[in-house]
Backbone as a chain_set.jsonl record, in Angstrom:
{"seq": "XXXXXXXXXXXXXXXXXXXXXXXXXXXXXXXXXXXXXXXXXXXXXXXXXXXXXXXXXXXXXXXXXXXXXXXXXXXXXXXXXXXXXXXXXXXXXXXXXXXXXXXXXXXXXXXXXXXXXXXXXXXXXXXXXXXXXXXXXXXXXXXXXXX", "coords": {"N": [[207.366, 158.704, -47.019], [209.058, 161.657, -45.709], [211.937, 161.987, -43.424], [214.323, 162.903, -41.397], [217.532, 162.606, -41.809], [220.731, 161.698, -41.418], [224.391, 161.605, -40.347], [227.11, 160.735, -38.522], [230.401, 161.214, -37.94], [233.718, 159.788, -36.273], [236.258, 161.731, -34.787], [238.395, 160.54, -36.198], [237.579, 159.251, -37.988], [236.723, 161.022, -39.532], [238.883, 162.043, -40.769], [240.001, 164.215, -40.229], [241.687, 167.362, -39.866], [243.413, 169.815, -37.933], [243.678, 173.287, -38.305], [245.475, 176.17, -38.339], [244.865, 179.941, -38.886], [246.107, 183.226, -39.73], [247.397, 185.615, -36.932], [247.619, 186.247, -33.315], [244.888, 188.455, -32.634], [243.825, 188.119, -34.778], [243.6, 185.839, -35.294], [242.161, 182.709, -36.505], [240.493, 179.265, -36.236], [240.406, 176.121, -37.812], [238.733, 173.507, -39.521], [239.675, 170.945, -41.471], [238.023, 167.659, -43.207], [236.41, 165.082, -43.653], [232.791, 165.305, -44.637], [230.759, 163.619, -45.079], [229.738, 160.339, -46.094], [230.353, 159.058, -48.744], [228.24, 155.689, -50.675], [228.447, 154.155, -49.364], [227.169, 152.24, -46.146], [226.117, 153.894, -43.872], [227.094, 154.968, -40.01], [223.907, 155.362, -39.308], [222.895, 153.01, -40.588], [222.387, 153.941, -43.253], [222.834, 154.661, -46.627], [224.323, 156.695, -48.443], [224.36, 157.803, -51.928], [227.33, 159.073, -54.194], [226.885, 160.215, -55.975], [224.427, 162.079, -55.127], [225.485, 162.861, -52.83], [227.346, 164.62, -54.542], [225.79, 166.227, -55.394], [224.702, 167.766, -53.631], [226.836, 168.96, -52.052], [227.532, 170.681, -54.503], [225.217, 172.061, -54.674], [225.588, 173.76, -51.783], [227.954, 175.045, -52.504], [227.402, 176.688, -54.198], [225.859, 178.654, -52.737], [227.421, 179.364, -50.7], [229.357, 180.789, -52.569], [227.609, 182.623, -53.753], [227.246, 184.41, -51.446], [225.986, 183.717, -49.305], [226.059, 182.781, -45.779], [226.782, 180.04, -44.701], [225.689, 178.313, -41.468], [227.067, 175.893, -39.267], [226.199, 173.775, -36.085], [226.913, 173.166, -32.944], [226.925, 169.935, -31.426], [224.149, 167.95, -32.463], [221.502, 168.024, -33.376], [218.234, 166.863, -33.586], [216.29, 168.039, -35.737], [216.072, 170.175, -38.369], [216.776, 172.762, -38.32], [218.372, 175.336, -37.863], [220.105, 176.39, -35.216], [220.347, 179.476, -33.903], [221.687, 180.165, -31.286], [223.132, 178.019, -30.548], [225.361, 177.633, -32.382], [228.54, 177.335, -33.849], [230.359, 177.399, -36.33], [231.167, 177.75, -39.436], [230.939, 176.746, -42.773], [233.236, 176.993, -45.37], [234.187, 176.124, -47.807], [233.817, 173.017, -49.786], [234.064, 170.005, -51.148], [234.378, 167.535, -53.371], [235.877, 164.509, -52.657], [236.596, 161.226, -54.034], [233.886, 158.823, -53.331], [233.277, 160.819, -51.344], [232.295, 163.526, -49.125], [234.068, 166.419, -48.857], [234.903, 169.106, -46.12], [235.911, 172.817, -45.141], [235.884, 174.4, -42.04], [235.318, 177.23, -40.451], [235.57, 177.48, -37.164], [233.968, 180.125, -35.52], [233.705, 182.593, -33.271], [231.466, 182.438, -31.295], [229.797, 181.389, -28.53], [229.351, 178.54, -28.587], [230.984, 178.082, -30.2], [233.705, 179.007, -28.985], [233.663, 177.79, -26.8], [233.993, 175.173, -28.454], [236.673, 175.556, -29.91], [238.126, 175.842, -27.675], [238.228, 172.955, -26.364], [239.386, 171.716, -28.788], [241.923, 172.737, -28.995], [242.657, 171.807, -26.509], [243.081, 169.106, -27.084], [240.766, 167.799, -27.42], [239.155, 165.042, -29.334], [236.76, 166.182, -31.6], [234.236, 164.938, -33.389], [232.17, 165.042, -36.43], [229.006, 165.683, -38.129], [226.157, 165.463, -40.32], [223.83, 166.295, -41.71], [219.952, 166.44, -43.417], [217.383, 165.811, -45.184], [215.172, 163.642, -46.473], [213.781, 160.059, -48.195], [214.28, 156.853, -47.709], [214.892, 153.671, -48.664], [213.745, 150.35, -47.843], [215.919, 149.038, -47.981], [218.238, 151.144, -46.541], [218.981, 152.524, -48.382], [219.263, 156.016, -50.261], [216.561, 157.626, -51.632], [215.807, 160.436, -52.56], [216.564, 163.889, -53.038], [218.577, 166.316, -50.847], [220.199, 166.195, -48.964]], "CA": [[207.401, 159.577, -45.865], [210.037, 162.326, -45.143], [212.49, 161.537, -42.48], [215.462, 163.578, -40.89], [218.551, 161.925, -42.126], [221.815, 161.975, -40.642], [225.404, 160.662, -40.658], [227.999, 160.996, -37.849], [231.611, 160.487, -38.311], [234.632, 160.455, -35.664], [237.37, 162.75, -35.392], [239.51, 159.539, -37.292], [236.77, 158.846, -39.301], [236.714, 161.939, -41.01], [240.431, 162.084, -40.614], [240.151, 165.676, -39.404], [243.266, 167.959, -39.844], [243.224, 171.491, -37.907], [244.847, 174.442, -39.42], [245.44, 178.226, -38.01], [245.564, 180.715, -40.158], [246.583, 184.436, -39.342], [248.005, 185.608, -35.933], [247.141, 187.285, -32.386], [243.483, 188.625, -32.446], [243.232, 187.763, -36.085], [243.798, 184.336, -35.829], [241.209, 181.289, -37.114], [241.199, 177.852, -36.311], [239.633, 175.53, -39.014], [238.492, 172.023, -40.007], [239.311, 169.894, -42.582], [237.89, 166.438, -43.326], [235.035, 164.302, -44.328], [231.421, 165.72, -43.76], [229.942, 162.781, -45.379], [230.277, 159.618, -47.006], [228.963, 158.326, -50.342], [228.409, 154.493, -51.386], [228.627, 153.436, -47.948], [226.387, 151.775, -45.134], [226.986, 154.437, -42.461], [226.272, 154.178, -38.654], [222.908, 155.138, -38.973], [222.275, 152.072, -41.435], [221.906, 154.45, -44.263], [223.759, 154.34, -47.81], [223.984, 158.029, -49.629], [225.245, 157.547, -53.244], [228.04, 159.865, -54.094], [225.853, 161.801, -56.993], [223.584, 162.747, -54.307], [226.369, 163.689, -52.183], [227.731, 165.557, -54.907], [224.571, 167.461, -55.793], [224.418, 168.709, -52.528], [227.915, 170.02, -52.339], [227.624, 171.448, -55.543], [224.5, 173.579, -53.973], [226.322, 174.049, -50.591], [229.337, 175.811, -52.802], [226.628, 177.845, -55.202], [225.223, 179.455, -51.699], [228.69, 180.351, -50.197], [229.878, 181.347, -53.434], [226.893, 183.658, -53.535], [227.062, 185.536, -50.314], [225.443, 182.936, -47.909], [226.866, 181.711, -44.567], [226.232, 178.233, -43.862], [226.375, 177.837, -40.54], [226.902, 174.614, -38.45], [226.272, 174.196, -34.717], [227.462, 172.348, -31.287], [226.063, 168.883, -31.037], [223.802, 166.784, -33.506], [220.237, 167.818, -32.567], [217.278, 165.738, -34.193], [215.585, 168.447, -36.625], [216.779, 170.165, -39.699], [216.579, 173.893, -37.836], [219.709, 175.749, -36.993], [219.473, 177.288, -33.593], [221.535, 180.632, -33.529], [222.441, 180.121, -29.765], [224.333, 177.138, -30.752], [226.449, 177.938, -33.772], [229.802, 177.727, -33.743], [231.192, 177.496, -37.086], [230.424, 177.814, -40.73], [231.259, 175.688, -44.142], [233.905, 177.696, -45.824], [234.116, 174.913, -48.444], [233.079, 171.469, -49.773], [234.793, 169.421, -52.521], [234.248, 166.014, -53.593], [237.366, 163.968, -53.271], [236.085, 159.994, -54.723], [232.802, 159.017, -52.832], [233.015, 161.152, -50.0], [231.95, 165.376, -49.003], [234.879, 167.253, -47.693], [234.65, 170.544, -45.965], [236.923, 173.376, -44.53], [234.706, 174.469, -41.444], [235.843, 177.777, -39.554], [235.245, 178.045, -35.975], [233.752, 181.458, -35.31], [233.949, 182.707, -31.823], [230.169, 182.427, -30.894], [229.36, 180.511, -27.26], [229.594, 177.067, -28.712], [232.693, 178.469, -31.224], [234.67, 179.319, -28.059], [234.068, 175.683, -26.71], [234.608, 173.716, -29.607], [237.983, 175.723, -30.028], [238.77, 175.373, -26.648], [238.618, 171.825, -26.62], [240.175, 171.09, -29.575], [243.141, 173.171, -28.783], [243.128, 170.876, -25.584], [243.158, 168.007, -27.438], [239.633, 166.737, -27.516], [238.839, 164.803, -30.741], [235.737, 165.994, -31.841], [233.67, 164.303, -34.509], [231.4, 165.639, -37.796], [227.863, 165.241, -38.758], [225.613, 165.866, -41.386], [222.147, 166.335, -41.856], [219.406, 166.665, -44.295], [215.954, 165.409, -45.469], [214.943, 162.457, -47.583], [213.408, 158.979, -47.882], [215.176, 155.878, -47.774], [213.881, 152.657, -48.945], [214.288, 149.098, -47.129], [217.788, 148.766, -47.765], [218.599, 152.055, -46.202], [219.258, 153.424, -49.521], [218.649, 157.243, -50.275], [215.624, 157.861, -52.219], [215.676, 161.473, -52.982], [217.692, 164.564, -52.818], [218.413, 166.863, -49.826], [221.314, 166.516, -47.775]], "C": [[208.808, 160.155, -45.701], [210.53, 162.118, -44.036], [213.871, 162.611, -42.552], [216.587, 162.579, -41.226], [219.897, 162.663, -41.711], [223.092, 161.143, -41.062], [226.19, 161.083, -39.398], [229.249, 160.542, -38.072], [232.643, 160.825, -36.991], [235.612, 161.028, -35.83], [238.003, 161.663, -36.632], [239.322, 159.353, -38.043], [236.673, 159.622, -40.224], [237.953, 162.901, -41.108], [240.189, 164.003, -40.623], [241.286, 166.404, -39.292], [242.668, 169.663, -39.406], [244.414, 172.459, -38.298], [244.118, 175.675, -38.59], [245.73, 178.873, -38.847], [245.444, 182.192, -39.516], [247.459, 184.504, -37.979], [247.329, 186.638, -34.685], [245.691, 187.336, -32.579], [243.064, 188.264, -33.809], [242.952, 186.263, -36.29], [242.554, 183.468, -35.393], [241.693, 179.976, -36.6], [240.179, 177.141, -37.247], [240.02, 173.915, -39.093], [238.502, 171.75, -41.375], [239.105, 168.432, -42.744], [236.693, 166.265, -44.22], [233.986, 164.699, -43.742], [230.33, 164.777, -44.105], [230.38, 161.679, -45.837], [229.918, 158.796, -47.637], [229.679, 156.622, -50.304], [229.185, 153.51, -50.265], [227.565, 153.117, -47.095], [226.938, 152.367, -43.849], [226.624, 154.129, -41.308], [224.816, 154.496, -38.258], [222.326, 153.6, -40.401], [222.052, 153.119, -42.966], [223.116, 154.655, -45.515], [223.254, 155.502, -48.42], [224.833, 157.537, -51.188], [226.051, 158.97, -53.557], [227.631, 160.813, -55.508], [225.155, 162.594, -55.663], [224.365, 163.846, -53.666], [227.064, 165.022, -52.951], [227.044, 167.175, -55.608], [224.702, 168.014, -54.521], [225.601, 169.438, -51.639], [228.147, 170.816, -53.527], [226.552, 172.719, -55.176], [224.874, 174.248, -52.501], [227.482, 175.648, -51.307], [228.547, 177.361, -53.307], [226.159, 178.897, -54.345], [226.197, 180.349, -51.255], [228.977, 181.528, -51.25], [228.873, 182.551, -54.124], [226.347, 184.466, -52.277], [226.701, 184.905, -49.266], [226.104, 182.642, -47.397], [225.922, 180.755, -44.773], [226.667, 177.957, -42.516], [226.198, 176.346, -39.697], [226.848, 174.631, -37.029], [226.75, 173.128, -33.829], [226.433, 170.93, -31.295], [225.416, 168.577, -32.801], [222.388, 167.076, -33.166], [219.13, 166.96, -34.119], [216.485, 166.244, -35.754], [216.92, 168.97, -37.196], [216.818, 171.986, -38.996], [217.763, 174.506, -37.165], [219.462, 176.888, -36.713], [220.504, 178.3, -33.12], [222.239, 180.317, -32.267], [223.423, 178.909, -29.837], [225.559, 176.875, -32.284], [227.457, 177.866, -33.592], [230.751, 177.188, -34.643], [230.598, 177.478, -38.25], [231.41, 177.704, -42.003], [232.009, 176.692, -44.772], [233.739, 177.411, -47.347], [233.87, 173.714, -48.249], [233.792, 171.415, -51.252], [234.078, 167.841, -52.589], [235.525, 165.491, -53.867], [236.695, 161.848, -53.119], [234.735, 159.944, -54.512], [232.304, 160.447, -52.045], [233.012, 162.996, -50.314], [232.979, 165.344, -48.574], [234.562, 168.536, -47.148], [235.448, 170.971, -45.465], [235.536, 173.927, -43.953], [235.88, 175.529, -40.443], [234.803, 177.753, -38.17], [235.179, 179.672, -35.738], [232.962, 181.625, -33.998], [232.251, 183.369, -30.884], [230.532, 181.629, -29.396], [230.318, 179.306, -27.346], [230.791, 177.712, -29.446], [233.838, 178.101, -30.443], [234.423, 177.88, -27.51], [234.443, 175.183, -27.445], [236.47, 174.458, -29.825], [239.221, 175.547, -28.51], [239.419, 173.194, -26.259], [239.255, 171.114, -27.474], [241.577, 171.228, -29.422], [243.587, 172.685, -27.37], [243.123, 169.51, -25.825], [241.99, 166.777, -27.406], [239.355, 166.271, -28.978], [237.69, 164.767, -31.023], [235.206, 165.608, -33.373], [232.913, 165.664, -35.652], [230.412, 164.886, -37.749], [226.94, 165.961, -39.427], [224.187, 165.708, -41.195], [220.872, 166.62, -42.614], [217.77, 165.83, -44.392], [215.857, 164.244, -46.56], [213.948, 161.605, -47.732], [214.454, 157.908, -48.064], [214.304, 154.569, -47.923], [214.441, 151.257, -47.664], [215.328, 148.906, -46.883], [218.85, 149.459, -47.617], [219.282, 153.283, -46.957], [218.673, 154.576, -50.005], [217.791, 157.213, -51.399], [215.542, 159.221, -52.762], [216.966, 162.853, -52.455], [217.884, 166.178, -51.447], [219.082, 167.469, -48.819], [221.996, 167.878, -47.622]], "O": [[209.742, 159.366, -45.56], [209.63, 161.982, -43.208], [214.336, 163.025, -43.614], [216.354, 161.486, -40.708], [220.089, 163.879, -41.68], [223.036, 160.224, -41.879], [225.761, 162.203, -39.12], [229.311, 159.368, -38.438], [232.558, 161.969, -36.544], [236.096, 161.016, -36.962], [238.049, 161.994, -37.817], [240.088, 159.184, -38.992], [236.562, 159.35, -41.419], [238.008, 164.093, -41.413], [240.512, 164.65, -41.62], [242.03, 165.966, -38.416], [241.939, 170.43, -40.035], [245.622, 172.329, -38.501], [242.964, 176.005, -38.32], [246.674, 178.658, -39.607], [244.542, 182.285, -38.683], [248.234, 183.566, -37.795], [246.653, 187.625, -34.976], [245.149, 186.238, -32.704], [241.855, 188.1, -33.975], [242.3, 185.683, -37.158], [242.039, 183.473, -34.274], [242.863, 179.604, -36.515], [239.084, 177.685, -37.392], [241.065, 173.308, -38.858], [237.707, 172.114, -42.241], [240.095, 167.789, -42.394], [236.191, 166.95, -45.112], [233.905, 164.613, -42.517], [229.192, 164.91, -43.654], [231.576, 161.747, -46.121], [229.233, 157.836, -47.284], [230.836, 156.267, -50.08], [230.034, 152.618, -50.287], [226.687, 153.954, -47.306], [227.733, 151.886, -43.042], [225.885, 153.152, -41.183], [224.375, 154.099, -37.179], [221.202, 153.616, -40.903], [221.284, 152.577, -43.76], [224.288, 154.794, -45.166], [222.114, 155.571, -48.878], [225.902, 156.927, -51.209], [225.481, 160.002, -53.203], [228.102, 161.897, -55.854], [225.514, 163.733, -55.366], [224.228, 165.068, -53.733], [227.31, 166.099, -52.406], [227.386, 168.292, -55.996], [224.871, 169.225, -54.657], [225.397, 170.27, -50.755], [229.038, 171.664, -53.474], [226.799, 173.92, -55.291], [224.336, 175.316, -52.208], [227.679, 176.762, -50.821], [228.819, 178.532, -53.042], [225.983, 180.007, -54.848], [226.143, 181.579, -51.277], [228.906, 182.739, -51.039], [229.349, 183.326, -54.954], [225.252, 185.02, -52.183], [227.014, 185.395, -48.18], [227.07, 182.117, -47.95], [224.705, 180.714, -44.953], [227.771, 177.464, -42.284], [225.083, 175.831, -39.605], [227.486, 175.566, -36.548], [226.945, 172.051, -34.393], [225.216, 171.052, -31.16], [225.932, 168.84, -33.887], [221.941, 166.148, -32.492], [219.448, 166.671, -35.273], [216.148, 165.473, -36.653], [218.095, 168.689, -36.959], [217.029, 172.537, -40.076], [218.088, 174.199, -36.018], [218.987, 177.89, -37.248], [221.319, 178.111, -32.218], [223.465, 180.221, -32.308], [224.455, 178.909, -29.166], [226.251, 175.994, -32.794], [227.641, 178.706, -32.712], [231.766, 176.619, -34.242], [229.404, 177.179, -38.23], [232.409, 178.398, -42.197], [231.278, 177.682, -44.792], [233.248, 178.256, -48.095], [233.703, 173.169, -47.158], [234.003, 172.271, -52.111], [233.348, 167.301, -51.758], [236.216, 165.754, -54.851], [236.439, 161.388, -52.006], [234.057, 160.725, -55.179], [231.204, 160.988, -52.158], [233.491, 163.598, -51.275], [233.243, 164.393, -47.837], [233.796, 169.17, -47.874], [236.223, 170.134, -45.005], [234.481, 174.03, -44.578], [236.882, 175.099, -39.873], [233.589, 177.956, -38.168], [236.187, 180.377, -35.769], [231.927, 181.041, -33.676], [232.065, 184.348, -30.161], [231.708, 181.289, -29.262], [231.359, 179.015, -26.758], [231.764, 177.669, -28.693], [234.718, 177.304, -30.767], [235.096, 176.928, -27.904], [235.467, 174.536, -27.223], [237.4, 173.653, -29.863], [240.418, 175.292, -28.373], [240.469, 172.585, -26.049], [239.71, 170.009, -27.179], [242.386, 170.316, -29.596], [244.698, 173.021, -26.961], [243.158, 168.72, -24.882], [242.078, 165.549, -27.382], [239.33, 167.153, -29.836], [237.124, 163.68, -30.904], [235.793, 165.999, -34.383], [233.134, 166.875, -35.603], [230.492, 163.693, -37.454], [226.863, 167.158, -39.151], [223.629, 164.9, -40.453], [220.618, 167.702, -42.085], [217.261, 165.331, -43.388], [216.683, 164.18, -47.471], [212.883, 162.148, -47.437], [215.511, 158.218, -48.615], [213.201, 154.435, -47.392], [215.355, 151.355, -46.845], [215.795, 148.627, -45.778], [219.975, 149.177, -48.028], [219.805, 154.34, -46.604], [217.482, 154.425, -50.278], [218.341, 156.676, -52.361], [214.986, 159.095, -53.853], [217.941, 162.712, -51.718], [216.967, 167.0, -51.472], [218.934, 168.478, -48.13], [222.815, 168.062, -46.722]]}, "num_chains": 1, "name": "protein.A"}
């Protein structure tokens, strides 16, 4: 049986570094950290292996790198369906650095955009999470590919 699979990480956890880039009306603010993390027992009980992980940054990159946005949104909701009205930023990049996904994630000045940059630039530490499709067997280990 197919199941919604997830991971959450906190700001510390996915050691999170923001970066501006340009100036005045041009200027970006952007995420870098961990958007996942392989060959681990995360806090939903679940263990991705870092092939998996890396198959699915390797098709993450193939999308950008062919014209697609990826976008990400405000919050953590339950399905796999991203809900224009809450968008507020999109996957620039993704690398694999040992186990673990990284991503550079711009904030783009949608609703939720303009919150999440507001708060960060007031010093809220907000977290990362991931999301995807799968099975997982007994020992919360990923079964198939998806994320």
């Amino acid at each position: 049986m197919k199941t919604t699979l997830s991971e959450q990480l906190s700001f510390d956890q996915a050691k999170i570094v923001l970066e501006s880039e340009g100036e005045g009306d041009k200027k970006s603010l952007h995420l870098n950290g961990i958007c996942i993390q392989g060959d681990i027992r995360n806090q939903n009980q679940r263990i991705y292996s870092s092939q998996e992980i890396g198959k699915a940054v390797k098709t993450l990159n193939e999308q950008i790198s062919g014209g697609y946005s990826v976008c990400g949104e405000l919050d953590h909701p339950q399905d796999l369906k991203i809900n224009l009205d809450r968008v507020s930023h999109m996957i620039t990049k993704m690398w694999m650095d040992g186990p673990n996904g990284y991503g550079k994630l711009k904030i783009i000045p949608t609703p939720m955009g303009n919150l999440v940059q507001t708060m960060l630039e007031s010093g809220v530490k907000l977290g990362v999470s991931s999301r995807g499709s799968g099975e997982v067997d007994g020992s919360g280990k990923r079964q198939c590919s998806g994320i």
